[in-house]
N, C-alpha and C positions, 0 to 999 in steps of 0.2 A: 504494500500500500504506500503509494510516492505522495506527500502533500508539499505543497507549492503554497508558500504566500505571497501574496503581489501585493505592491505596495507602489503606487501612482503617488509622481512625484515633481513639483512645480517649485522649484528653487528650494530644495528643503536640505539642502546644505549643515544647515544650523542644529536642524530636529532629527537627522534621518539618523544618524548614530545612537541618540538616544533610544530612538522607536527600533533599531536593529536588538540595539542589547539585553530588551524584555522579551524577544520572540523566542519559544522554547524550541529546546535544541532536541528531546526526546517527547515522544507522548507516546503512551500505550496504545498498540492496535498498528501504529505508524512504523512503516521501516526504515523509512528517510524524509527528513525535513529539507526543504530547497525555497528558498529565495529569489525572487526575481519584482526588481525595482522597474517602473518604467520612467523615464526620465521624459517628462513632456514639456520638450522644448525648452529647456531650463537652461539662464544665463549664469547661474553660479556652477560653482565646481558638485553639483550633486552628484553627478557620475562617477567623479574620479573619489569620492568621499565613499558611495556606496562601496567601491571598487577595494579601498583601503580598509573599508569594514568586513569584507569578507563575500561579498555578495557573490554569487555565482553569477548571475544572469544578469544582464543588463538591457530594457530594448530601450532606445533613443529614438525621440521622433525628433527631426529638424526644428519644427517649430512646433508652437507652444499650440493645441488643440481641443483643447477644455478636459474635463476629467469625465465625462463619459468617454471620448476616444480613446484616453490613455487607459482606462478600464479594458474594455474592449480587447486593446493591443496586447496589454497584458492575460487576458482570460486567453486570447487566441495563442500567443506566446507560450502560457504553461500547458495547454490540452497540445499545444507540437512539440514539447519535451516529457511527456508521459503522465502528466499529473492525472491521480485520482481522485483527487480532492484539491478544491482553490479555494484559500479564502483570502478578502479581499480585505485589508487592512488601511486608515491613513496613514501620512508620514509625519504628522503632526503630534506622534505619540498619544492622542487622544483616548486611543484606549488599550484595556489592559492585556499586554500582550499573553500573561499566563492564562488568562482564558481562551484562548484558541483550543486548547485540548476540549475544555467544556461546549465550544460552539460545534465543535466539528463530530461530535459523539452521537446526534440523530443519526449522523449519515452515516456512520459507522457502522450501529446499532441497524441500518436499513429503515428507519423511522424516518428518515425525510431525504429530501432531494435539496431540497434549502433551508437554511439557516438565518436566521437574523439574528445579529447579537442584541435585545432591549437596554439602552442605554438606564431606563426609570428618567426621563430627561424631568421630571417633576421634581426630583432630588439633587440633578446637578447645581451646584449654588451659582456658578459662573455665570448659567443662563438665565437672561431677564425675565420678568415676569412675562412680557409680549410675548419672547421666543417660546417661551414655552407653552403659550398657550398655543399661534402658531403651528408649533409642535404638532402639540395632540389635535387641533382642527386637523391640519395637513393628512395626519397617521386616520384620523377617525375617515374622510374623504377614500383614501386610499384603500381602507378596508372596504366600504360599501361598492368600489368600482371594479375591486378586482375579487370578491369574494374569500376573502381572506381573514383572517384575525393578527395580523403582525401589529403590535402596538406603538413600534418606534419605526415608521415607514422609512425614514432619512437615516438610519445607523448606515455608515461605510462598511460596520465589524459583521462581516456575512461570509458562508461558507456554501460553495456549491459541488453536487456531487460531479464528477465528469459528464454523465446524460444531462444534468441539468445544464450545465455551461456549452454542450455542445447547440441546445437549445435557444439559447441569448442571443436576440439580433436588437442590439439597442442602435436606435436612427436617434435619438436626441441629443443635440450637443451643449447641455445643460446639466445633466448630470444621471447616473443611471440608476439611481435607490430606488425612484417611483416607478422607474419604468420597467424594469426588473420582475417588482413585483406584480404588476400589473400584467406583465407575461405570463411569470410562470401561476398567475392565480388563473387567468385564461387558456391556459395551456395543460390544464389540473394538475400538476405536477405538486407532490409533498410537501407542502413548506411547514415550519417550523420556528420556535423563537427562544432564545435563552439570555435569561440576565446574566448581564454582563457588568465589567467595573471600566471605570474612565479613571482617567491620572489628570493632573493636572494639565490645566492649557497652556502650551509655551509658545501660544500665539493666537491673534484674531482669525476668524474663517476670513477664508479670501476667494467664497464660492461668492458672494453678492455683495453687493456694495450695500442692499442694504434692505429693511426687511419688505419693501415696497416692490422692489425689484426682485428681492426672492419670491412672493405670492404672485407675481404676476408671471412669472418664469413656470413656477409651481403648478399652477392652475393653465395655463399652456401646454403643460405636458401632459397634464392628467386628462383634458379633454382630446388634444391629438389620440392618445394611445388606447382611451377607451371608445374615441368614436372608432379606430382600427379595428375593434376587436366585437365592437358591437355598433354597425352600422345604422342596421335596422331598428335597432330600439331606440337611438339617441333621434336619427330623424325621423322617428314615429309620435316622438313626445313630442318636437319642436313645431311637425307640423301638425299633430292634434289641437296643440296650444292654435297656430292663428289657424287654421278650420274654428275650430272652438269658439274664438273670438268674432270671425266672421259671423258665426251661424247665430250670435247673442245680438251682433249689430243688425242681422237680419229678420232677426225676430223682433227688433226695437222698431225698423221700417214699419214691419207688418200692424203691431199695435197701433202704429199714428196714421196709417194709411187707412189701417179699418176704424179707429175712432174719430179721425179728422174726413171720413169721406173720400180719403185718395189725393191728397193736397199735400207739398209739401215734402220734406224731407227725404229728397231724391239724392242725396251727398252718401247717406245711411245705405242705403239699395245700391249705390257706387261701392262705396267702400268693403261692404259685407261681400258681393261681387271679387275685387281683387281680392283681399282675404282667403275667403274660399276656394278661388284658385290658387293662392300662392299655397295653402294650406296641404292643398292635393299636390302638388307639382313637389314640395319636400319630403312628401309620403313617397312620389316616385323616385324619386334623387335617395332613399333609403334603401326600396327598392334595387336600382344599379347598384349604391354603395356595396350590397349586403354579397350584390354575385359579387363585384369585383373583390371583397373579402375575403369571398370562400378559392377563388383563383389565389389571393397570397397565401390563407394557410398552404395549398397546394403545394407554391414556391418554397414555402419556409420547411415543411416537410420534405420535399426533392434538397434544399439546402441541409437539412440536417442528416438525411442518407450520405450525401455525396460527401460532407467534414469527414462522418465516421468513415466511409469508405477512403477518401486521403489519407486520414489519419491511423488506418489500419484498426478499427473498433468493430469490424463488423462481427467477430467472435470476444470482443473481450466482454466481463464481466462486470457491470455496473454498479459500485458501491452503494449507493445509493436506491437502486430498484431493485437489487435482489435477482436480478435476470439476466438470462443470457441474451442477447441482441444479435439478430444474426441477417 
């Protein structure tokens, strides 16, 4: 059993040593522990620091690409060096590296395909009272859309089984906690969540500038990736609502037409008119959406044969599911 931790990494020059020297070097069940940093785009010496820390693996992207791509590159990077298990770390030493063994133990156990480590962010003192609540709206959203119970939707500390990551096609370049989830809860794959401990912070995030820009970025992703996954439903509500609307301004016509005689109020008969067509024409645009959806699962299934088959998976046995894949 080979586990791999990635550790995406944006000038972290300063922190990446510290966050190396808490990563355990045995865990029961494991027969080798491997490291591999992605260095995204990074002007300080992070490379050459991870390098002098001992790191085995290194991928460099030229320029700097947000931390959903360096995720990505990394998760792609350890399933082409053999990993059985990835889990996904900051470099910001945020959290506590000796729980790795406790995160990664569903999937050991064959009890999950994913992992989340739960921060309790209601306990961290660091976090302001906004963020926190932020927090929990963001994690309670997340749960309702991708049918899930993960309580801490934004933890970085997650652990995926091989099938699970071979699974992961994140298109957001904002970040991939929400959108992860929101896959493999559409995907029904295991998921899973264990408390976890944080360390102190040896630095501000430097995912938003600020918490306006995070909600806005937030709520972006979560509607992209659930209208993806649920076409039909989202423009069934949207166009219920103006049908719905239409059909009330058209019953408002009809009362004044039939109490005033038919006089009057011809703007109402206009409007209930577009309405109800626009109403129908989003139902249809659902409609298209919902094939063109089921054509991507298609892609994304043909993508996920053709990894394992590159990657020589088509007999190996998945930590995570218990089965053979063939």
């Amino acid at each position: 059993m080979k586990l791999f931790i990635q550790i995406p990494c944006y000038n972290e020059a300063t922190s990446l040593p510290v966050t190396l020297k808490c990563l355990p070097k045995k865990i029961q069940g494991v027969d080798s522990i491997e490291v591999l940093v992605v260095d995204d785009g990074s002007t300080d010496d992070t490379a050459a620091v991870a390098r002098e820390n001992g790191v085995g693996h290194i991928v460099r992207l030229t320029k700097n690409k947000g931390l959903a791509s360096g995720f990505m590159a990394g998760l792609d990077a350890c399933l082409r060096l053999g990993a059985d298990i990835i889990v996904n770390t900051d470099a910001d030493n945020q959290y506590n590296g000796n729980d790795v063994a406790k995160l990664i133990r569903p999937i050991l156990d064959g009890e999950a395909e994913l992992v989340i480590g739960d921060r309790n962010t209601n306990g961290i003192k660091h976090f302001s009272w906004m963020k926190k609540r932020l927090q929990n709206i963001g994690s309670w959203v997340v749960r309702q859309v991708s049918d899930t119970s993960v309580p801490d939707a934004t933890s970085g500390f997650r652990a995926f089984s091989r099938e699970a990551a071979l699974q992961m096609n994140v298109i957001s370049r904002f970040t991939y906690t929400l959108e992860t989830i929101i896959q493999a809860g559409k995907k029904n794959l295991a998921i899973s969540h264990v408390e976890i401990r944080t360390n102190k912070t040896l630095r501000e995030s430097r995912l938003f500038s600020s918490s306006l820009a995070y909600i806005k970025q937030s709520v972006a992703t979560i509607a992209r990736i659930y209208t993806m996954y649920e076409p039909l439903k989202t423009f069934s509500y949207i166009g219920a609502a103006i049908f719905g609307l239409g059909f009330l301004v058209g019953l408002r016509f009809l009362y004044f037409y039939i109490t005033a005689g038919g006089m009057g109020h011809i703007q109402s008969l206009i409007l209930a008119a577009v309405l109800l067509i626009v109403g129908f024409q989003v139902f249809i645009m659902g409609l298209l959406a919902d094939i063109i959806g089921s054509n991507r699962q298609l892609i994304e299934n043909v993508l996920h044969r053709v990894r394992k088959m590159e990657l020589g998976d088509s007999e190996k046995k998945d930590p995570g599911s218990g089965e053979k894949v063939r």
